[in-house]
PDB file of N, CA, C and O in Angstrom:
ATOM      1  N   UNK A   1     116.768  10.621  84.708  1.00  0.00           N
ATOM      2  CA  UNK A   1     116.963  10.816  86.127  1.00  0.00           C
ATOM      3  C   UNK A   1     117.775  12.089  86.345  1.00  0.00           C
ATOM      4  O   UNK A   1     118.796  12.443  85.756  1.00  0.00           O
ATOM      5  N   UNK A   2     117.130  12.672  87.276  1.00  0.00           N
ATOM      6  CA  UNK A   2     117.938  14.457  87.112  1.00  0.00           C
ATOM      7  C   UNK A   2     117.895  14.711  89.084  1.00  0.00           C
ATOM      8  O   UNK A   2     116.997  15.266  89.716  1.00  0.00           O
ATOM      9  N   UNK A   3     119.233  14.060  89.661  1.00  0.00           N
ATOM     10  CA  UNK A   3     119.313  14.047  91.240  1.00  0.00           C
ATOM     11  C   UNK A   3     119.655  15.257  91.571  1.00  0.00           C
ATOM     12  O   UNK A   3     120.685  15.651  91.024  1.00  0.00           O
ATOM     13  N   UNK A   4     119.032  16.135  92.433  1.00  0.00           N
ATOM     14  CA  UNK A   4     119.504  17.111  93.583  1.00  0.00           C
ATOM     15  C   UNK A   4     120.808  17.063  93.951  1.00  0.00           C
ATOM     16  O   UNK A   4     121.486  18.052  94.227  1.00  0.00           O
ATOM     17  N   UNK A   5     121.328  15.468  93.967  1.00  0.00           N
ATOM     18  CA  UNK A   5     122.409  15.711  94.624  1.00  0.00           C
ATOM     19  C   UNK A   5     123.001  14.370  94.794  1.00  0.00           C
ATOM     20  O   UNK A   5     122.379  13.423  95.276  1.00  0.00           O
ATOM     21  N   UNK A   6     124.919  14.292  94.149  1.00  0.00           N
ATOM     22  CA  UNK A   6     125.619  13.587  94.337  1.00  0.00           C
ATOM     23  C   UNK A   6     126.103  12.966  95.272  1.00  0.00           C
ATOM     24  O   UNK A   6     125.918  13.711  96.234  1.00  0.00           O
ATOM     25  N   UNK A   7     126.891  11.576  95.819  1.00  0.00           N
ATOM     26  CA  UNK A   7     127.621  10.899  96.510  1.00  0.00           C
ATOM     27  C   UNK A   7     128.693  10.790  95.753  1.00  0.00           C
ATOM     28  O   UNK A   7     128.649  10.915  94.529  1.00  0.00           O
ATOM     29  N   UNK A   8     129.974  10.497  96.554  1.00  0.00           N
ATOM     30  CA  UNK A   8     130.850  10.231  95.762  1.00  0.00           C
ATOM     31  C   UNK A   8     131.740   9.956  96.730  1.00  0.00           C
ATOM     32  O   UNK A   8     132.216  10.920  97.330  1.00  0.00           O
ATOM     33  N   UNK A   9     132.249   8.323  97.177  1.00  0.00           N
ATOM     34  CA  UNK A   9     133.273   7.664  98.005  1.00  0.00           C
ATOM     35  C   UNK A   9     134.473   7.798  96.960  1.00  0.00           C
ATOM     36  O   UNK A   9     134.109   7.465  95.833  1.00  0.00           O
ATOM     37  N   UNK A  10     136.001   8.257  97.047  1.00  0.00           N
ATOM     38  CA  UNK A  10     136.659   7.972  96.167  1.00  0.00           C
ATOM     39  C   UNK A  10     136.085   7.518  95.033  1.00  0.00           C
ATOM     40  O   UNK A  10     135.943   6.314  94.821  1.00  0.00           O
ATOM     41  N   UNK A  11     135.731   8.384  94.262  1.00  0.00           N
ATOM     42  CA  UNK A  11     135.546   7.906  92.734  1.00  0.00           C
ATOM     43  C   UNK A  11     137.024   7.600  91.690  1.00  0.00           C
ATOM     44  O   UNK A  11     137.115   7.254  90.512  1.00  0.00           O
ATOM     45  N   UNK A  12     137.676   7.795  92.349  1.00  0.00           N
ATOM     46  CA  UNK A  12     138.981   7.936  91.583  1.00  0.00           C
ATOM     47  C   UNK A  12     139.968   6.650  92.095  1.00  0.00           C
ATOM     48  O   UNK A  12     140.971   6.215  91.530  1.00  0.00           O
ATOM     49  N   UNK A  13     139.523   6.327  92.992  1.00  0.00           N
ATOM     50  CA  UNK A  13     140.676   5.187  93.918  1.00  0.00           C
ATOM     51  C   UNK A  13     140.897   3.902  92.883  1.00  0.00           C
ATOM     52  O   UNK A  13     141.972   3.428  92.514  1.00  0.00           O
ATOM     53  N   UNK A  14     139.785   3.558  92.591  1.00  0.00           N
ATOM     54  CA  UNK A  14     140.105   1.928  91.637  1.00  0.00           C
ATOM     55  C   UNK A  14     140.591   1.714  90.219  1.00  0.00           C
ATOM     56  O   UNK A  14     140.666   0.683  89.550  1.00  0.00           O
ATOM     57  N   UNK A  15     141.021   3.456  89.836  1.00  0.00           N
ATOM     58  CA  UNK A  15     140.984   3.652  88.457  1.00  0.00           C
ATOM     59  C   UNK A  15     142.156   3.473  88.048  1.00  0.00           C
ATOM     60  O   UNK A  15     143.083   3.617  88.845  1.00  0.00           O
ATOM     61  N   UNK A  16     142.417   3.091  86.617  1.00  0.00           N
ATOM     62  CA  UNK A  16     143.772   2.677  85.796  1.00  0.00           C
ATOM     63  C   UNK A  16     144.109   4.465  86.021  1.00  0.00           C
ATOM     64  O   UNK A  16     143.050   5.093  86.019  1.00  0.00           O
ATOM     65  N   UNK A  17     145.159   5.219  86.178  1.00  0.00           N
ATOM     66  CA  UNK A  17     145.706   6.356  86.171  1.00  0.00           C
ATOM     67  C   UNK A  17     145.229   6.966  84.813  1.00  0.00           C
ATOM     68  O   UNK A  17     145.450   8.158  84.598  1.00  0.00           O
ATOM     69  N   UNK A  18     144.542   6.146  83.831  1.00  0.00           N
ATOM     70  CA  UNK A  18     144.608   6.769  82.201  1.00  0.00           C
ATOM     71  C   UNK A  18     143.456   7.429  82.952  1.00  0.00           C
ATOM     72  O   UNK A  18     143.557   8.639  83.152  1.00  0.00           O
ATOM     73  N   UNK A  19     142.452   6.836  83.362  1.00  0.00           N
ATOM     74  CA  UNK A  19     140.884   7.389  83.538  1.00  0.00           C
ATOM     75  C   UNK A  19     140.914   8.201  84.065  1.00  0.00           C
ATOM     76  O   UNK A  19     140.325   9.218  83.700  1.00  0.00           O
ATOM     77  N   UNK A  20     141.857   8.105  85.553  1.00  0.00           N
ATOM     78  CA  UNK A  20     141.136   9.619  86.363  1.00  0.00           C
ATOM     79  C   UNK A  20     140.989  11.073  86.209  1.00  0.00           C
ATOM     80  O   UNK A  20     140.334  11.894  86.851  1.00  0.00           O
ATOM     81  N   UNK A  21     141.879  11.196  85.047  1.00  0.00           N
ATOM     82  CA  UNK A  21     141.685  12.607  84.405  1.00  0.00           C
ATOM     83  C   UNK A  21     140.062  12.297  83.839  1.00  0.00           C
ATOM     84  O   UNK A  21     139.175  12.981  84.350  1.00  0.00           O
ATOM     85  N   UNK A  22     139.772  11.522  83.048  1.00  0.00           N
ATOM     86  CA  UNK A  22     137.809  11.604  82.461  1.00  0.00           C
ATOM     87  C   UNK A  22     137.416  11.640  83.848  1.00  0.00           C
ATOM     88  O   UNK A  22     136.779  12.674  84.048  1.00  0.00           O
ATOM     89  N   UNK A  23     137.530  10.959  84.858  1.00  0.00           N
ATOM     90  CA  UNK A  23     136.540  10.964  85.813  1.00  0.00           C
ATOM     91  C   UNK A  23     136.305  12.399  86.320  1.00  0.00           C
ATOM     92  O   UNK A  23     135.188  12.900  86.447  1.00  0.00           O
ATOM     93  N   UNK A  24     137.514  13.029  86.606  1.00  0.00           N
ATOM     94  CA  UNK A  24     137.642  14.257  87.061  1.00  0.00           C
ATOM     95  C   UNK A  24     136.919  15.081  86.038  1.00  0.00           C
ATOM     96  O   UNK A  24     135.812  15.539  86.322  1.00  0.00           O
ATOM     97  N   UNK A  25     137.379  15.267  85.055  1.00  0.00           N
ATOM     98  CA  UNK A  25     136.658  16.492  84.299  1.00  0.00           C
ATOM     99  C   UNK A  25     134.862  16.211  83.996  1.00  0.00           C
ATOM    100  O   UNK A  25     134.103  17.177  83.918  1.00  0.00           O
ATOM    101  N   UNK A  26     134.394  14.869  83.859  1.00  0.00           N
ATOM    102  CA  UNK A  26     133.193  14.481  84.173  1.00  0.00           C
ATOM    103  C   UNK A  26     132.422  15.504  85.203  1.00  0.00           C
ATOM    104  O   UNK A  26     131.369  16.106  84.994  1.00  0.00           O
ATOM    105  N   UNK A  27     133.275  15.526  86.410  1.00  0.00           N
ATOM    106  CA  UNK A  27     132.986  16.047  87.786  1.00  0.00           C
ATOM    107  C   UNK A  27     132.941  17.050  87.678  1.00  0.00           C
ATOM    108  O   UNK A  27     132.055  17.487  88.414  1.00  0.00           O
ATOM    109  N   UNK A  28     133.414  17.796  87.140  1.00  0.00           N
ATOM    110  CA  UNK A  28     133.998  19.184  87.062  1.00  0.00           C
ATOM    111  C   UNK A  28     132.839  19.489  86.097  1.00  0.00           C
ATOM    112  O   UNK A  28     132.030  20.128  86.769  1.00  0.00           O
ATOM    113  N   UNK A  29     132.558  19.402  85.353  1.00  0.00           N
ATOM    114  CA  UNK A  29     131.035  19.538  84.772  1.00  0.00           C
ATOM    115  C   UNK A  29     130.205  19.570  84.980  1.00  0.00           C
ATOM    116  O   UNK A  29     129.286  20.245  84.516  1.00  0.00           O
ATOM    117  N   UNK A  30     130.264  18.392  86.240  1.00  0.00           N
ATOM    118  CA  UNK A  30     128.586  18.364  86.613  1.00  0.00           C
ATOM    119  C   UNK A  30     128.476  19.841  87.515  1.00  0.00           C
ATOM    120  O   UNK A  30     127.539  20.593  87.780  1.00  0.00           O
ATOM    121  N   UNK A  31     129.973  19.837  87.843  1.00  0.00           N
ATOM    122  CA  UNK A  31     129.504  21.194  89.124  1.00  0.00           C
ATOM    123  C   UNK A  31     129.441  22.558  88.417  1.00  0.00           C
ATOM    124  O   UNK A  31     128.685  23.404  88.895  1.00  0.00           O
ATOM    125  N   UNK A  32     130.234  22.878  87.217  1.00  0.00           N
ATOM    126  CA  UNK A  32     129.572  23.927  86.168  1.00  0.00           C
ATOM    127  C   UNK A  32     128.679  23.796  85.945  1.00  0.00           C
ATOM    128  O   UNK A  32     128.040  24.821  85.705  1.00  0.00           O
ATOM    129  N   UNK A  33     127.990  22.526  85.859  1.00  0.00           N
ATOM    130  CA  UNK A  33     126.292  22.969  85.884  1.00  0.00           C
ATOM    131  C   UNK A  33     125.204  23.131  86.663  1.00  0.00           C
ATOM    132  O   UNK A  33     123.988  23.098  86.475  1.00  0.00           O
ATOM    133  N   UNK A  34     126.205  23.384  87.943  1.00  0.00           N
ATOM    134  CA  UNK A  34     125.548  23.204  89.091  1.00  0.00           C
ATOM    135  C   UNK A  34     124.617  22.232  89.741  1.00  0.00           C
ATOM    136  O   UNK A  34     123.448  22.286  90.121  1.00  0.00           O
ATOM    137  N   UNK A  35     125.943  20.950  89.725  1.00  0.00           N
ATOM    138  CA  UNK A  35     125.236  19.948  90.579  1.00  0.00           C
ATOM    139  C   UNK A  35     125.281  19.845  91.569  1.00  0.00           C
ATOM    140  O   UNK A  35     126.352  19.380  91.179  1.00  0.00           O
ATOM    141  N   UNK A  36     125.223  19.729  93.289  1.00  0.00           N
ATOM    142  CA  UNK A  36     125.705  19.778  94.200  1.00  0.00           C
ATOM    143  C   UNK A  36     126.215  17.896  94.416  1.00  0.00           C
ATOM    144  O   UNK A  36     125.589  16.873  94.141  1.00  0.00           O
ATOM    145  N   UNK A  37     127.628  18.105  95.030  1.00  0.00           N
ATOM    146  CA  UNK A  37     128.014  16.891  94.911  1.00  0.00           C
ATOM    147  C   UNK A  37     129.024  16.656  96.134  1.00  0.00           C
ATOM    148  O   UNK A  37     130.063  17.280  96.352  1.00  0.00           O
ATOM    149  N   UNK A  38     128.461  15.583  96.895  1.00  0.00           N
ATOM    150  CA  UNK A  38     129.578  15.361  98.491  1.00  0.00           C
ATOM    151  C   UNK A  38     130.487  14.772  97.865  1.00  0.00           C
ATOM    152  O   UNK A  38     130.077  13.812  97.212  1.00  0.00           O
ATOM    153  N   UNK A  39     132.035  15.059  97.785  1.00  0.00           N
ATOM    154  CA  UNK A  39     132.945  13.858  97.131  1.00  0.00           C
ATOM    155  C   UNK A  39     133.451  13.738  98.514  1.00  0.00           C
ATOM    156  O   UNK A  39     133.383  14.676  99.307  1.00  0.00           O
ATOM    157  N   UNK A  40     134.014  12.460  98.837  1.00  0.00           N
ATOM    158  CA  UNK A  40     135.364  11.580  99.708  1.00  0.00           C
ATOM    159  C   UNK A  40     136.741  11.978  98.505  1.00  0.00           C
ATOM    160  O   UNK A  40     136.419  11.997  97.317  1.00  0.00           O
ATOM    161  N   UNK A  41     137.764  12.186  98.762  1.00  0.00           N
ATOM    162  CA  UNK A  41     138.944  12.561  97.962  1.00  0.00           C
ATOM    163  C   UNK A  41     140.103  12.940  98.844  1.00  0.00           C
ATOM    164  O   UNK A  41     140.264  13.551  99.901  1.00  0.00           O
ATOM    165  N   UNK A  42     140.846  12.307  97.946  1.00  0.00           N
ATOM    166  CA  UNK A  42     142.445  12.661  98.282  1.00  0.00           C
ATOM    167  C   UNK A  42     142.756  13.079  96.994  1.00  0.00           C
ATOM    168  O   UNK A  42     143.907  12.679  96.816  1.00  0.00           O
ATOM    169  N   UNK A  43     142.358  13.690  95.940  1.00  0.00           N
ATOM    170  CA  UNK A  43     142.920  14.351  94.906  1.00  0.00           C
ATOM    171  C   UNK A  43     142.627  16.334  95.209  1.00  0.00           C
ATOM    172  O   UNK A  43     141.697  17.018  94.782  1.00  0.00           O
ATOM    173  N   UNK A  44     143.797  16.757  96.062  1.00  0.00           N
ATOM    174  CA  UNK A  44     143.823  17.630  96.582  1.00  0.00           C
ATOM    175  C   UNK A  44     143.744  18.792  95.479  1.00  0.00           C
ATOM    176  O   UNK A  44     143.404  19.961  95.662  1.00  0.00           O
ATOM    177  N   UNK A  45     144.023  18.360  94.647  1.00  0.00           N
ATOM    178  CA  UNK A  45     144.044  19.943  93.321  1.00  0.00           C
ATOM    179  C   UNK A  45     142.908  20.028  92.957  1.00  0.00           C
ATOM    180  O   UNK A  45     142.402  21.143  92.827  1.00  0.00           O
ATOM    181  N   UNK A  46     142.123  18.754  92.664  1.00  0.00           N
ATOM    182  CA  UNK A  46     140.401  18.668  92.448  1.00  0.00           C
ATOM    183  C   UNK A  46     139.691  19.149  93.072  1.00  0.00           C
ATOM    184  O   UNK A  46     138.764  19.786  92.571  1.00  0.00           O
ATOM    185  N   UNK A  47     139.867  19.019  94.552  1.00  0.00           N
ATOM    186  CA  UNK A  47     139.002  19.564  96.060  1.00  0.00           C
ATOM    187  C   UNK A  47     139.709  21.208  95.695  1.00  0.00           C
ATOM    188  O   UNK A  47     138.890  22.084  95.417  1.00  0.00           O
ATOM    189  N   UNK A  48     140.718  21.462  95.702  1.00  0.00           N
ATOM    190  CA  UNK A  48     140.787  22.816  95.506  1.00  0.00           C
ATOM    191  C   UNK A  48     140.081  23.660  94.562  1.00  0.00           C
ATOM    192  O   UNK A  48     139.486  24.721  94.752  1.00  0.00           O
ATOM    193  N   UNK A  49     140.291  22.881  93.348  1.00  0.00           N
ATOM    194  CA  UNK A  49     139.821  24.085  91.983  1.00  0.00           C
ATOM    195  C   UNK A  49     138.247  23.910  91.840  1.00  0.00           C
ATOM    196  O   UNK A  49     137.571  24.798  91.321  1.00  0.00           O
ATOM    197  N   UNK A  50     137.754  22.869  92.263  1.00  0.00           N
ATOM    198  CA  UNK A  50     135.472  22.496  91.852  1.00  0.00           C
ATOM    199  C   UNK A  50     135.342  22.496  93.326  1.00  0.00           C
ATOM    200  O   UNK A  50     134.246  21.966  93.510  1.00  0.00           O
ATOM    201  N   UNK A  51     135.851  22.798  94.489  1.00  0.00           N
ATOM    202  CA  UNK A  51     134.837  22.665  95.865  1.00  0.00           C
ATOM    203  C   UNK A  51     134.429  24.046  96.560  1.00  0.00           C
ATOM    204  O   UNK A  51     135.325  24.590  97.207  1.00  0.00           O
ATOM    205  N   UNK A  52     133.162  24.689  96.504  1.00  0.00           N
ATOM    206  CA  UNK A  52     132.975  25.447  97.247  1.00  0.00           C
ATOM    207  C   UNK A  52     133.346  25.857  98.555  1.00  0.00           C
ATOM    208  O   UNK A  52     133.580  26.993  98.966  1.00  0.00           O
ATOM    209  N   UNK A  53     133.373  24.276  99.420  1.00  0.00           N
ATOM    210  CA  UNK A  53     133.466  23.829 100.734  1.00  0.00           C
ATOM    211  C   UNK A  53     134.206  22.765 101.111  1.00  0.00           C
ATOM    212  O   UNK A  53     133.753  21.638 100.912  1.00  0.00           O
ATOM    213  N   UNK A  54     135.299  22.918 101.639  1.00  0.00           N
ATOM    214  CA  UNK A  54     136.193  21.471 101.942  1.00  0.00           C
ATOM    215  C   UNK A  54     136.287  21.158 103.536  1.00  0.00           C
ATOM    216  O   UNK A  54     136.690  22.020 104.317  1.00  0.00           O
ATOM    217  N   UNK A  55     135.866  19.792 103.986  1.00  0.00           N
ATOM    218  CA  UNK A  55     135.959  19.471 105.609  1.00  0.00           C
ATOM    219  C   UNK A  55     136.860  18.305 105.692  1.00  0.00           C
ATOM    220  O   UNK A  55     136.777  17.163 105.241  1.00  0.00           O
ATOM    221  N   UNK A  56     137.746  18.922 106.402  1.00  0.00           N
ATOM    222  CA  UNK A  56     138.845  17.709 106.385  1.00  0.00           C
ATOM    223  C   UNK A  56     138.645  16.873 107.917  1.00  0.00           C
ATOM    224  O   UNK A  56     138.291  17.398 108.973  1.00  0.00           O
ATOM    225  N   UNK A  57     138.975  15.467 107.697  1.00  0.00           N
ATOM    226  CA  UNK A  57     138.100  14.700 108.489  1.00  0.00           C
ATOM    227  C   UNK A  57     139.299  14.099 109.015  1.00  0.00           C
ATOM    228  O   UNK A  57     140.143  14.155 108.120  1.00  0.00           O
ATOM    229  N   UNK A  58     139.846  13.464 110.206  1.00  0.00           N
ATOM    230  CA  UNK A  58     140.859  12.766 110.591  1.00  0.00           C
ATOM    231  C   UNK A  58     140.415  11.292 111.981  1.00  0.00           C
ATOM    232  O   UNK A  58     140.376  11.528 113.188  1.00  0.00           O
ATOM    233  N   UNK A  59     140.290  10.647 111.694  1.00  0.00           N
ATOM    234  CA  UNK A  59     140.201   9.436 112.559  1.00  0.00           C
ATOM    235  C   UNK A  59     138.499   9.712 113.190  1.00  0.00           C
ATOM    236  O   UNK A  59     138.156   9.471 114.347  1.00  0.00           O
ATOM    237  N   UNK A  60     137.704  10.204 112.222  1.00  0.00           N
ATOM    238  CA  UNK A  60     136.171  10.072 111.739  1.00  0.00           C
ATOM    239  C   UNK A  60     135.669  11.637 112.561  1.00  0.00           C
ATOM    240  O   UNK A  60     134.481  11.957 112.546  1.00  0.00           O
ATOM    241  N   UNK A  61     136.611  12.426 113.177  1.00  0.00           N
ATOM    242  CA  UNK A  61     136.569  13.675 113.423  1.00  0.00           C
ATOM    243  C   UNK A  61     136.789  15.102 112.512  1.00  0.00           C
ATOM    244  O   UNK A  61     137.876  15.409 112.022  1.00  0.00           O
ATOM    245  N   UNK A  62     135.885  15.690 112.417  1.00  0.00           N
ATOM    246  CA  UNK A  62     136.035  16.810 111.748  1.00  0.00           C
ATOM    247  C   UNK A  62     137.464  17.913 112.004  1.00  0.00           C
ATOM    248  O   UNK A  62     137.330  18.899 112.729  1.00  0.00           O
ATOM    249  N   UNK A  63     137.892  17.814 111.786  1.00  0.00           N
ATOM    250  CA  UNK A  63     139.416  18.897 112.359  1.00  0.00           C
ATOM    251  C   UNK A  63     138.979  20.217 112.163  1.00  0.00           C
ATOM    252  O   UNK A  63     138.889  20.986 113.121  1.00  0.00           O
ATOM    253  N   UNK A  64     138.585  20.696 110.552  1.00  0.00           N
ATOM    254  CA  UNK A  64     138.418  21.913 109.940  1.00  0.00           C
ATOM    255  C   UNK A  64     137.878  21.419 108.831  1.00  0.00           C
ATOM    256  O   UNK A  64     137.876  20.356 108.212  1.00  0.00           O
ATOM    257  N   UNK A  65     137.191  23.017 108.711  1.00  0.00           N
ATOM    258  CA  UNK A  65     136.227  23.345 107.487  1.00  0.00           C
ATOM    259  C   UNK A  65     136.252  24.621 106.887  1.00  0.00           C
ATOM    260  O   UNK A  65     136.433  25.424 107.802  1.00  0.00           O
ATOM    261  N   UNK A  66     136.164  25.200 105.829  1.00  0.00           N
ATOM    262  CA  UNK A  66     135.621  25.988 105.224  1.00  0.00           C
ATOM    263  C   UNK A  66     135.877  26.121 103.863  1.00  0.00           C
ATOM    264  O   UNK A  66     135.798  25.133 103.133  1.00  0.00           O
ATOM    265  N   UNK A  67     136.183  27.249 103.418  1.00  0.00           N
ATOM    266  CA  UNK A  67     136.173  27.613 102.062  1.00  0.00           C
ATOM    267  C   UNK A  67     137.872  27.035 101.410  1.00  0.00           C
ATOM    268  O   UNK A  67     138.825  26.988 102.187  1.00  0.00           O
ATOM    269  N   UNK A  68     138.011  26.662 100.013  1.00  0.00           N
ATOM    270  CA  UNK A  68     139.069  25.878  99.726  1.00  0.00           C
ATOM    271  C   UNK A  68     140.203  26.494  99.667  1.00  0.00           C
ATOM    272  O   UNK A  68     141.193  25.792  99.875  1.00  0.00           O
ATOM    273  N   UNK A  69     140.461  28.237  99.316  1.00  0.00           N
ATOM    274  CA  UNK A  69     141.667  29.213  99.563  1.00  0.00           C
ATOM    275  C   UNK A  69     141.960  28.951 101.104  1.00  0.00           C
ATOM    276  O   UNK A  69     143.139  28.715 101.368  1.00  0.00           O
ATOM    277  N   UNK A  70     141.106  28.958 102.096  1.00  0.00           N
ATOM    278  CA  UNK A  70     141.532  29.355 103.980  1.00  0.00           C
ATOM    279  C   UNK A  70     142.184  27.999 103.824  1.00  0.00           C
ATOM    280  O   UNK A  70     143.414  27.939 103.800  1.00  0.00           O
ATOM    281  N   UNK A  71     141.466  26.937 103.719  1.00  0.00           N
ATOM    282  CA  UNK A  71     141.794  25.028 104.061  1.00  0.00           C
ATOM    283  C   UNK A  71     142.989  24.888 103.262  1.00  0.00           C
ATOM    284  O   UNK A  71     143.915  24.200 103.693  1.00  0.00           O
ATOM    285  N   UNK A  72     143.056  25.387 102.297  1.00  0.00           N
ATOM    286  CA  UNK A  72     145.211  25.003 101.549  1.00  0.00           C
ATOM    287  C   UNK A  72     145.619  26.244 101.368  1.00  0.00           C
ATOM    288  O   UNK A  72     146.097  26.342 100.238  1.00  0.00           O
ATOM    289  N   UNK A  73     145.648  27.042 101.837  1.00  0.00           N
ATOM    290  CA  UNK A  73     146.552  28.013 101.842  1.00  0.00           C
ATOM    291  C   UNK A  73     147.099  28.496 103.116  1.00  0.00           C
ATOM    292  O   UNK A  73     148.204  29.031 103.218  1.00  0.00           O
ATOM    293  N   UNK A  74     145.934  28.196 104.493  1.00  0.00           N
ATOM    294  CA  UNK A  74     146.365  28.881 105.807  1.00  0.00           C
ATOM    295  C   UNK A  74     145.600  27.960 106.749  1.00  0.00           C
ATOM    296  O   UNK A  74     144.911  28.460 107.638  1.00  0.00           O
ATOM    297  N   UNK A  75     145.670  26.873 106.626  1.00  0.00           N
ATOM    298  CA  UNK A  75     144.770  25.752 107.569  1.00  0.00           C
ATOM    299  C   UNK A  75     145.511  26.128 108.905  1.00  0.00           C
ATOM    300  O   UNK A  75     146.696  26.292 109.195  1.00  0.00           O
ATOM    301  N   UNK A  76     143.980  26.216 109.799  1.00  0.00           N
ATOM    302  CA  UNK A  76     144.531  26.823 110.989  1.00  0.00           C
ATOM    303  C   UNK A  76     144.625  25.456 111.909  1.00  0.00           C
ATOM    304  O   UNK A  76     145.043  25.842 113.001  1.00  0.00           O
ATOM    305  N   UNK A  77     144.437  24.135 111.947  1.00  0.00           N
ATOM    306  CA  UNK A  77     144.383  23.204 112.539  1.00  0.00           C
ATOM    307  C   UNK A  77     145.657  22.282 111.926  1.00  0.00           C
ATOM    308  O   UNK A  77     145.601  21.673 110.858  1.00  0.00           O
ATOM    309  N   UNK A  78     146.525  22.305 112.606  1.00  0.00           N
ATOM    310  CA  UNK A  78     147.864  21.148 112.953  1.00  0.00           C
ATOM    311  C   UNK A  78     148.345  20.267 112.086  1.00  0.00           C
ATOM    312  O   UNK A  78     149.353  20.301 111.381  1.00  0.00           O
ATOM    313  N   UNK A  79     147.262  19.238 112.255  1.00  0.00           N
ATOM    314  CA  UNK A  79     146.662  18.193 111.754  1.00  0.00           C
ATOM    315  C   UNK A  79     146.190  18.166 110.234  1.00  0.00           C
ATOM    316  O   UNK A  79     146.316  17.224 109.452  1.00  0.00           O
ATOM    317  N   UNK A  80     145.560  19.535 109.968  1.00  0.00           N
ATOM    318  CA  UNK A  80     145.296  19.509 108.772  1.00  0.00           C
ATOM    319  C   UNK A  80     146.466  20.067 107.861  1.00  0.00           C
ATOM    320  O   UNK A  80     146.436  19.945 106.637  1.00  0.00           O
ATOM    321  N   UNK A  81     147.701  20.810 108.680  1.00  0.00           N
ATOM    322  CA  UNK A  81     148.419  21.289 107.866  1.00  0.00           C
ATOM    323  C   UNK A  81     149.568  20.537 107.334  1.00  0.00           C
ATOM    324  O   UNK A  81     150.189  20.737 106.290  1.00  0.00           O
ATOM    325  N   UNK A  82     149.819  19.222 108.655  1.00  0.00           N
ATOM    326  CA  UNK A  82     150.720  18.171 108.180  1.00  0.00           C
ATOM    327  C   UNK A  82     150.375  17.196 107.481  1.00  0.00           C
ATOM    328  O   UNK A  82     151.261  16.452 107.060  1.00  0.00           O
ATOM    329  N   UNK A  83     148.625  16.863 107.081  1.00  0.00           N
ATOM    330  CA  UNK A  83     148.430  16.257 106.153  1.00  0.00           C
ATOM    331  C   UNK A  83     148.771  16.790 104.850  1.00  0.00           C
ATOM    332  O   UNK A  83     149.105  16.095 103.891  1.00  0.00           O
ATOM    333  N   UNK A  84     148.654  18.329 104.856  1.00  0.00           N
ATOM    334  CA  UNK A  84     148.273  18.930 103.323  1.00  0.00           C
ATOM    335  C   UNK A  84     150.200  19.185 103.189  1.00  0.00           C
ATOM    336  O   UNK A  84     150.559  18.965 102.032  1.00  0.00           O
ATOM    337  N   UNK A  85     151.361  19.575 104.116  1.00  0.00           N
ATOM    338  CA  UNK A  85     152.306  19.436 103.786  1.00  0.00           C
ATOM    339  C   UNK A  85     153.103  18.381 103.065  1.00  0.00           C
ATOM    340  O   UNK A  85     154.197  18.474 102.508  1.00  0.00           O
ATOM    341  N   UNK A  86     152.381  17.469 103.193  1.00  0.00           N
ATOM    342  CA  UNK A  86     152.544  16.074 102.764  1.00  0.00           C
ATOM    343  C   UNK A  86     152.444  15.371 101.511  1.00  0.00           C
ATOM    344  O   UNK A  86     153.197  14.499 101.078  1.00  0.00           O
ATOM    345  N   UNK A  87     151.248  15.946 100.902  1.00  0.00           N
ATOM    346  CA  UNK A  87     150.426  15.551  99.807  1.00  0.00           C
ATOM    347  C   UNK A  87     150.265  16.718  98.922  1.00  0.00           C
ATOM    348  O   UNK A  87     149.920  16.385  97.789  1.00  0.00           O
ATOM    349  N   UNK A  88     150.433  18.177  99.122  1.00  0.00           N
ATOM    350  CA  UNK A  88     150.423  18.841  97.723  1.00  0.00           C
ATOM    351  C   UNK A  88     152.341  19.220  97.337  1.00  0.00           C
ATOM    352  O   UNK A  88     152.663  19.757  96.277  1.00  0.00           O
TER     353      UNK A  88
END
């Protein structure tokens, strides 16, 4: 089976802390080999270093989007900056 293209709800949420490093670098592979893959995530260093494109979503609203340097380094939306003050 060879998919176009990934899902991925928290893949990392149910995991013993030993795993989520395999899960992650798993991921991180598939996208060196160019898989295209939607992840759900709160592992903010992951979304930074493998995402082309990050859309940060707040109470099922899109806030902001774009490329992963603009979204954690200079998020121009509020909302997105007191989440990310928070969590990296």
């Amino acid at each position: 089976m060879k998919p176009s293209i990934m899902l991925f709800d928290e893949p990392t949420s149910a995991l013993d802390p030993e795993l989520v490093g395999d899960v992650l670098e798993v991921m991180k592979n598939l996208a060196s080999e160019g898989m295209t893959m939607v992840i759900v995530t709160h592992e903010m260093g992951f979304a930074r270093e493998v995402a082309d494109r990050v859309i940060f979503i707040d109470q099922g609203v899109i806030q902001e989007e774009g490329k992963p340097g603009q979204i954690f380094s200079a998020p121009s939306n509020p909302r997105t900056a007191a989440f990310l003050s928070k969590v990296l």
